[in-house]
N, C-alpha and C positions, 0 to 999 in steps of 0.2 A: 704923413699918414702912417697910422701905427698898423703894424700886422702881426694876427697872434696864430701860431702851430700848437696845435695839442696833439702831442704823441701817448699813444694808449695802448696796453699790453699789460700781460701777468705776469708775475716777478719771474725774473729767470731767464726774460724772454730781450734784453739790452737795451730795453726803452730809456734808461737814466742815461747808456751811454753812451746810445744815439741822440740824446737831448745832450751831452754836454759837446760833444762832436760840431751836431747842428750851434748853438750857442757860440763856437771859438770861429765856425766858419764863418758866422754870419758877421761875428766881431771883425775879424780878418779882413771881410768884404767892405766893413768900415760905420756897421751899422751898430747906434746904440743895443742893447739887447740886455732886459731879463728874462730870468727863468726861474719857474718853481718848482719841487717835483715834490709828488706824495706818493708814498710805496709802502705805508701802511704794514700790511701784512704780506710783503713784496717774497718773503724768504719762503713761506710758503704756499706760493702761487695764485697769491690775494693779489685784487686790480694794482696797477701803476699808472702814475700820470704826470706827465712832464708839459709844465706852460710855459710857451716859449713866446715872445713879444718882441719885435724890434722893428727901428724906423732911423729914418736918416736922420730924423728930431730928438730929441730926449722921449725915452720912455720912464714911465711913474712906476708902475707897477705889473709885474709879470704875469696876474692873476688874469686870467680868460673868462669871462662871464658868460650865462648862456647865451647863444645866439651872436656872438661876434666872433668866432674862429673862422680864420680864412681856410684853413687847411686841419684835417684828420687826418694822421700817421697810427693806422692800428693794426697792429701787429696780432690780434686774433679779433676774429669775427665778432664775437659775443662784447667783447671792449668797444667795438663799433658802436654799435647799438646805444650800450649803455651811455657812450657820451654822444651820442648824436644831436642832441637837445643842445650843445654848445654851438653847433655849424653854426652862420650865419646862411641865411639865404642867399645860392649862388657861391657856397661855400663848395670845394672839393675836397675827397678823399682818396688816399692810397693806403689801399689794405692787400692783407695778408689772408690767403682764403685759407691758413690754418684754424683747426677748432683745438682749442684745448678744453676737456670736457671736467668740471668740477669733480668734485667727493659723491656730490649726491646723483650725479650722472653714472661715474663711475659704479656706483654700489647698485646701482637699478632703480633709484627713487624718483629719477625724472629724465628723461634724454632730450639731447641736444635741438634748440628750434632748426626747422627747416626753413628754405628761402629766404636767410637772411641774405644774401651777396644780393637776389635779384630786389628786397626792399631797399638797402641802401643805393642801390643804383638808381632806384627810383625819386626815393629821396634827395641824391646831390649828384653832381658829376665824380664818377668814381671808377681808379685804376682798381683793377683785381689782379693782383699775379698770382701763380703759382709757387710762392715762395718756397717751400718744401723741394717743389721738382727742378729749380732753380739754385737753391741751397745746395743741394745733391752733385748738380752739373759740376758745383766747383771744391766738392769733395769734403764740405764741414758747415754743418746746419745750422751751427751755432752764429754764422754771419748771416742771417736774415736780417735783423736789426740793421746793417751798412748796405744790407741790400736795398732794403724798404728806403732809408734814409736817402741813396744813388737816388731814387726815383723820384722821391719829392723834390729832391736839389734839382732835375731837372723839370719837372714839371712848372718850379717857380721860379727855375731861370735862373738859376744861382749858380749854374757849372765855373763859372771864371775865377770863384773864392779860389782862395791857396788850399786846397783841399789834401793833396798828398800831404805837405807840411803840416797840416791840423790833425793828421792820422799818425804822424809818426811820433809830434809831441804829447798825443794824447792817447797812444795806443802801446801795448808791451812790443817793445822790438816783435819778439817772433811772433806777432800777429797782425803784422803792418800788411804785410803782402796781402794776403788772403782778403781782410777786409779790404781793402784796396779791390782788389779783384770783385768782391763783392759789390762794392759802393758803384764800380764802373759798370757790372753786369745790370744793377739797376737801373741806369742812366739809360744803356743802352738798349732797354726792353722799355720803354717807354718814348711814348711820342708827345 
């Protein structure tokens, strides 16, 4: 059985490098696995998306169609939404209750919807962290992405990959720690 992760987020925010992280983990654990990723206009703060695919059988193609994603990884609100058309029924998500508000928000021409955490919840089984106050605790915002990503590994049961090892080959030495610390503060705010 094939199972596909769509991680979603606006550039800047480490959805490609949480999708190659997840992708070496998942190899590691021994699992077939592709991935695609589109980041478009990623550089400036234009959507991102990473399809992730893998099975203990050969997988064909990395590509997620709508409605068969096992799992949403989204790293803002609004990115939620937009792919939420992919879940499958009985799909889960783990998001990030950050808003990152566009040009046209920013300048007054439209503001940010309300009650999206409580429609996704309603929509799928769905973690909400506090990513920001979480980021904070361990001193650099910029590990939300290893955080988000702790959480999904545990929620799909994936803690036993070689993970420390897939952070150090894939990560700059002087940020191994921290994301580490990160990925496990995930793991461990989640049941």
């Amino acid at each position: 059985m094939t199972h596909s992760i769509l991680l979603v987020g606006v550039g800047g925010q480490g959805t490609i490098l949480a999708g190659k992280l997840l992708l070496h983990g998942l190899m590691a654990h021994g699992f077939d696995v592709k991935m695609s990723e589109i980041h478009g206009m990623s550089q400036r703060g234009g959507a991102v998306s990473t399809h992730i695919r893998y099975s203990r059988e050969k997988v064909y193609s990395p590509v997620i169609e709508a409605g068969t994603a096992d799992m949403l990884i989204a790293f803002e609100k609004m990115e939620a939404v937009r792919f939420l058309s992919y879940l499958h029924p009985g799909g889960s998500i783990v998001l990030s209750d950050e808003e990152i508000k566009t040009a046209a928000m920013l300048s007054g021409g439209s503001v940010y919807p309300q009650n999206i955490e409580a429609a996704l919840c309603a929509a799928a089984e769905t973690l909400v962290l506090n990513v920001p106050a979480l980021t904070a605790e361990l001193g650099n915002p910029r590990v939300a992405n290893t955080l988000l990503l702790g959480a999904a590994i545990k929620k799909l049961g994936l803690e036993n990959a070689p993970w420390e090892d897939v952070f150090r080959a894939h990560i700059k030495p002087q940020l191994v720690d921290i994301n580490l610390s990160a990925f496990r503060r995930g793991m461990a705010v989640t049941r």
